[in-house]
C-alpha positions in Angstrom: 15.7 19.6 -20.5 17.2 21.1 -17.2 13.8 20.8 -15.4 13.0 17.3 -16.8 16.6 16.3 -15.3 15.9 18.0 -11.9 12.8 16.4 -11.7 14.0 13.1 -12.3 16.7 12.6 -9.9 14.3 14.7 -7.2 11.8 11.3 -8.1 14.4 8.8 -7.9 15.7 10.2 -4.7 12.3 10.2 -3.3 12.2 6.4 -4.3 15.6 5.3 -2.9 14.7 7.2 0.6 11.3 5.4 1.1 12.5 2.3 -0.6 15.2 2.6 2.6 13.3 2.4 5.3 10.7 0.1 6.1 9.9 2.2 9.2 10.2 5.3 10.2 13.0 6.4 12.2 12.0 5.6 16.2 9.2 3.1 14.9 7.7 0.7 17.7 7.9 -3.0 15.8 6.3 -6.0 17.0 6.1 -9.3 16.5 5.2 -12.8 17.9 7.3 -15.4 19.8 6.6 -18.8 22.1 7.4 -16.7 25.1 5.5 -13.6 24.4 5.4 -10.3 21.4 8.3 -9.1 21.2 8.7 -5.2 21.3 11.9 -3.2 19.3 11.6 0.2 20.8 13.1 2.7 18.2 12.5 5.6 20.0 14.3 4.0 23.0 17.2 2.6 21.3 17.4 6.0 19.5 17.7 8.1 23.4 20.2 5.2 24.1 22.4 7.1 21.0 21.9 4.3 18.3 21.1 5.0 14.7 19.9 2.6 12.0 22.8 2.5 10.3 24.2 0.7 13.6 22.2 -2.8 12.4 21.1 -1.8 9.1 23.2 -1.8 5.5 21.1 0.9 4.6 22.5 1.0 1.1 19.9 -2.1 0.4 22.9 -4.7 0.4 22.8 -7.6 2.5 25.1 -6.3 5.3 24.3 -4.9 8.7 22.9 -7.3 11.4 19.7 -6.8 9.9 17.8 -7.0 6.7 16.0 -3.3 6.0 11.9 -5.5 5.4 10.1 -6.8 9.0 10.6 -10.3 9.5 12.6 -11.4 7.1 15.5 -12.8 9.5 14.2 -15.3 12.3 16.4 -15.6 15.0 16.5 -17.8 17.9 17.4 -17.1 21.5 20.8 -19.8 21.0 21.7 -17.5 17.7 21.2 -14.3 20.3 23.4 -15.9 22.8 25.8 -16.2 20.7 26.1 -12.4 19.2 23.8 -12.7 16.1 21.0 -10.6 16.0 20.0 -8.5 19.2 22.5 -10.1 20.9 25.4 -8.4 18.9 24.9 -5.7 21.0 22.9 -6.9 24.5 25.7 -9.1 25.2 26.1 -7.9 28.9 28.6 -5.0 28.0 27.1 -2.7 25.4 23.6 -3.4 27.1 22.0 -6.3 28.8 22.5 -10.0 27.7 19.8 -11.8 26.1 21.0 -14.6 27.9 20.3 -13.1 30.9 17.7 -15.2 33.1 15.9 -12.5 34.8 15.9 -10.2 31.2 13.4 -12.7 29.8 10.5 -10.2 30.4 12.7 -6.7 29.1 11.8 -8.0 25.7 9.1 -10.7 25.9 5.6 -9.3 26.8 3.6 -12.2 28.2 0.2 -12.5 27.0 
């Protein structure tokens, strides 16, 4: 009975961790915009001293500045500018402002 229990919660902690994270810790992700694919560096943001936990409710609730599943929010520039999203935290103080004209390219990758 012992082992049966051990083995259980060893499954369903297995399942909770990879059900977590869509990505790997320091993950490139990419995707597609009018102005040009869009890079999150996670191995950047992670030298710059954030975590995940910093924008992601890692418990699987809907809290945190984003959801844990690629593309599932879709923000605009406007909802940047005005602290959702990325622009909770490049807002000119903590790191450069998405509303920055010449920071256009820092994130957008022209084709």
């Amino acid at each position: 009975m012992q082992k049966l229990s051990f083995g259980l919660i060893v499954t369903a902690v297995i399942l909770s961790v990879s059900g977590v994270s869509a990505s790997p810790p320091g993950q490139d992700l990419q995707w597609e915009t009018p102005l040009g694919a869009v890079t999150f560096s996670g191995k950047a943001h992670g030298e710059a001293g954030k975590q995940c936990t910093d924008c992601h409710d890692m418990t699987g609730g809907a809290g945190g500045l984003f959801q844990m599943k690629h593309g599932e929010v879709k923000r605009t520039m406007a909802e940047m500018n005005e602290g959702k999203g990325c622009g909770a935290c490049h807002n000119g103080e903590t790191a450069f402002s998405t509303s920055e004209p010449t920071a256009c390219m820092k994130c957008h990758q022209a084709k």
